[in-house]
C-alpha positions in Angstrom: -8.1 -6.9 30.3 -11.5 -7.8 31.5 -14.6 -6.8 28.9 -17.8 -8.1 29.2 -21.6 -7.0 28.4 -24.4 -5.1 30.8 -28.0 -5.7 29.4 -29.8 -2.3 29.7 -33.3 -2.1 28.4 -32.5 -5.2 26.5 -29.2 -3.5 24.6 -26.4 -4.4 25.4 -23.7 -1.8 26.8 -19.8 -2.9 26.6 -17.7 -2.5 29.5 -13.8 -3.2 30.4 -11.7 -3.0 34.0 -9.2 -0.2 33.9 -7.3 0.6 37.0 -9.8 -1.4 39.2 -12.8 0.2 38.1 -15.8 -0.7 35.4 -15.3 1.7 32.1 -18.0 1.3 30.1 -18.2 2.1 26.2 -19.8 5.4 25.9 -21.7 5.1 22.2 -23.4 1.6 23.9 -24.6 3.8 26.9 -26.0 7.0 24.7 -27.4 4.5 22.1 -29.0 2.8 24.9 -30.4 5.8 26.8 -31.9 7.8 23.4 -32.6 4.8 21.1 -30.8 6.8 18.5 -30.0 4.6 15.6 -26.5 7.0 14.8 -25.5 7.2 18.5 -22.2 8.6 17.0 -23.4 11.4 15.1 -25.6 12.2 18.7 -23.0 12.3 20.6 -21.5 15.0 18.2 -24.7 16.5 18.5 -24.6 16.1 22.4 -20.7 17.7 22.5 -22.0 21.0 20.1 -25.1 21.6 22.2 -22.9 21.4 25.9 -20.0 23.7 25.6 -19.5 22.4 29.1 -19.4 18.6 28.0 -17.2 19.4 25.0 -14.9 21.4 27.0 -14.3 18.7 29.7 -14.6 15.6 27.0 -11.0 14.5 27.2 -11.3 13.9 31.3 -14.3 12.2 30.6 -13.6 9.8 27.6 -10.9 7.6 27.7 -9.6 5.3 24.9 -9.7 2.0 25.8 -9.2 -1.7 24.6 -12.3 -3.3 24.2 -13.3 -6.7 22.8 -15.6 -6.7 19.8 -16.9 -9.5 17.6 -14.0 -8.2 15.0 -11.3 -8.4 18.1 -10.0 -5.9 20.3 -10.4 -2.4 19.5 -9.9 1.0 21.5 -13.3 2.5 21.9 -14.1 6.0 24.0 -15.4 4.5 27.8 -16.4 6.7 30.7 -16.4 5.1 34.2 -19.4 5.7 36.2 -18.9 9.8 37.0 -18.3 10.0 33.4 -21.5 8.2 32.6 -23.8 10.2 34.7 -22.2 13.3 33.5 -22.7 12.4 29.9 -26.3 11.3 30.8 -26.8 15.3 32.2 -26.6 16.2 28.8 -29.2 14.0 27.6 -32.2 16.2 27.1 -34.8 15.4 30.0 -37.7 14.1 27.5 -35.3 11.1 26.2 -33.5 10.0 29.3 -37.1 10.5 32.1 -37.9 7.3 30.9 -34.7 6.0 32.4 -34.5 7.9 35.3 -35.9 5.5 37.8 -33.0 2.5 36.5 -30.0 5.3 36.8 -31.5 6.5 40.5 -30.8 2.5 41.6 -27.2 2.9 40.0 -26.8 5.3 42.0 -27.7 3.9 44.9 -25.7 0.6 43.9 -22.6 3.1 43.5 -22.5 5.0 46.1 
């Protein structure tokens, strides 16, 4: 298994092939996106806030092995549908200053 590191902002965001696709480690991407320094506890946040979110949060995060500096561990990772979803719950104020890098993803995905 493939991991390796995307530089957003200057903060790095973990990310792993699974079934031919980029996964990437969902607390990198919501620490990355809000600056919060317990991205953890803001995703639990996040989840309580977006009944929606919580409701659908086992097709959206995954389990995955990912390489760390203490070795492999499984970590939650969203492919890129996943991601964006995650990012819609984001309140606007903390991810607008984002918005124009996730418009190019976008672009780059599609």
């Amino acid at each position: 298994m493939e991991t390796s590191i995307a530089v957003f902002r200057g903060k790095g965001i973990r990310k792993t092939i699974h079934k031919t696709e980029w996964w990437f480690v969902i607390v990198d991407v919501v620490s990355a996106l809000t600056d919060s320094i317990n991205p953890s506890g803001y995703i639990k946040d996040m989840r309580r806030r977006d009944k929606e979110l919580s409701k659908g949060w086992g097709q959206i995060a995954t389990p995955l092995s990912v390489q760390t500096e203490g070795g492999p561990q499984r970590m939650n990772c969203a492919n890129t549908e996943g991601i964006f979803r995650i990012i819609q719950s984001i309140p606007s104020a903390r991810r607008r200053r984002h918005e124009h890098g996730r418009n190019t993803c976008i672009q780059n995905y599609k």
